[in-house]
C-alpha positions in Angstrom: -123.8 140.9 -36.3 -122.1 144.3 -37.6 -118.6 144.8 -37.2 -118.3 146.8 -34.8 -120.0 144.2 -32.5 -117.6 142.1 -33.2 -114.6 144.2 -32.4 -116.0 145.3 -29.3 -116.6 141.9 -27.9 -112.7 140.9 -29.0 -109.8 140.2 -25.9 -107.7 142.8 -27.5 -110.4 145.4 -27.4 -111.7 144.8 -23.9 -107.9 144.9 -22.9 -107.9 148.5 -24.7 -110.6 149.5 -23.0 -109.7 148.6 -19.7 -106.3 150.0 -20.0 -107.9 153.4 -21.4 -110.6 153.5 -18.6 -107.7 153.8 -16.0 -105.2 156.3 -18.1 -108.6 158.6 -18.5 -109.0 158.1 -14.7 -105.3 159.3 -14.1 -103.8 162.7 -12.6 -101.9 163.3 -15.9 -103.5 160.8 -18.8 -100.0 159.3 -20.9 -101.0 158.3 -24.5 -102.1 155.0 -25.9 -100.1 153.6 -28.7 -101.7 151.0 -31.0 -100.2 149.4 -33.8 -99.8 146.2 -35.4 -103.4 146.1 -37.0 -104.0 146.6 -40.9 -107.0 147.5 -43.3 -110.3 146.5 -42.4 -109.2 146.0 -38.3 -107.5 148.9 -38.1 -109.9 150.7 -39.6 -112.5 149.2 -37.0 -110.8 149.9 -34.0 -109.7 153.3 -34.9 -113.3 153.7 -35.2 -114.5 152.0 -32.4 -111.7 153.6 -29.8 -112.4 157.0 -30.7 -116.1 156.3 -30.4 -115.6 155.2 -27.4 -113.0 158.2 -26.2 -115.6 160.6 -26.9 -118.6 158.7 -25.0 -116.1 159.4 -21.8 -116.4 162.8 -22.7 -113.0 163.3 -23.7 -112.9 164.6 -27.1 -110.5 165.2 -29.3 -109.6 162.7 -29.9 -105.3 163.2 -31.6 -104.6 160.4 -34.1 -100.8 160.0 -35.4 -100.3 158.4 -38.3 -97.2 157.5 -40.5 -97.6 159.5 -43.7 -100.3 161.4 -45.9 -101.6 158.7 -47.1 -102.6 157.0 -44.0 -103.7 160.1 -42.5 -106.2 160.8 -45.0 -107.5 156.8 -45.2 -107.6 157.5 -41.4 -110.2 160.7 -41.5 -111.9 159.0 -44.3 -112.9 156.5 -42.0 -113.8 158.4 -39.3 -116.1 160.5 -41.0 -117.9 157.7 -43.1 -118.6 156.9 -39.7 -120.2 159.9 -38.3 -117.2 161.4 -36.4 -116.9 164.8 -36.8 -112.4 164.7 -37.5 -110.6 167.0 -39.7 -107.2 166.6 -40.8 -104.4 168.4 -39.6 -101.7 168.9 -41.8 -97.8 168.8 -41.1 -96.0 172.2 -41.6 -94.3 172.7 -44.6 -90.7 173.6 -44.0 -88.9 175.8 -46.3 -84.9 175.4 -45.9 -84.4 178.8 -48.3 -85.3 182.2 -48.6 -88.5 182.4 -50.5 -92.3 183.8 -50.0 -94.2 180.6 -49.0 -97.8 180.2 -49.3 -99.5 180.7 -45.4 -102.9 178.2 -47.2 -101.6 175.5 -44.8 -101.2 177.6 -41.6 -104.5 178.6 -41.9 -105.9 175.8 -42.4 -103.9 174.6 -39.5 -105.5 177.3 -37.4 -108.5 176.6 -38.6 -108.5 172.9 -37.3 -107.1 174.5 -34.0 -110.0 176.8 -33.5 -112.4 174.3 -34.3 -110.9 171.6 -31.3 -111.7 174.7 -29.5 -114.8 175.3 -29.9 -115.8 171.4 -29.6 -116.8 171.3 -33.0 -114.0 168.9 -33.5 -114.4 164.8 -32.1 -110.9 163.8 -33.7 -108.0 164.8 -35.3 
């Protein structure tokens, strides 16, 4: 049995489910918060709940995360798995006058565009 079996068939996850099913179903859908599950689980359900998300038909999917480094262990995952994410990256805030490289906007815009076009499943 893979893991994702696993994680599917688990209280917590049903309970997700369940809870998702009915904000999806909603006038105006509120966001889902999980937290509280490290490495390989979290990895799993991430996985698993964006899967899901997308099989509703409601792609993207937005994923928060604490800092850089989770964020990019985050779309790792997702795309190891087949999901089509891309990362967007915070702004870069410059507190003084100088000429600041636009590489990040762009790139920004470019994640943007793509969540547009559907060619995005997460973020």
């Amino acid at each position: 049995m893979n893991i994702s079996k696993i994680i599917r068939q688990g209280r917590e996850f049903i309970a997700f489910l369940e809870c998702l099913r009915g904000d999806m179903n909603a006038r105006e859908p509120l966001p889902i918060v999980i937290n509280g599950l490290s490495g390989g689980a979290s990895d799993a359900f991430i996985t698993e709940a964006v899967k899901e998300i997308v099989s509703i038909g409601r792609a993207p999917v937005l994923v928060l995360t604490a800092d850089d480094g989770e964020r990019s262990d985050v779309l790792s995952v997702l795309l190891r798995s087949g999901i089509r994410a891309a990362e967007y990256k915070p702004r870069e805030l410059v507190f003084y006058n100088i000429s600041a490289s636009h590489d990040i906007d762009r790139e920004r815009l470019l994640v943007l565009s793509r969540i547009l076009d559907g060619s995005l499943e997460a973020v």
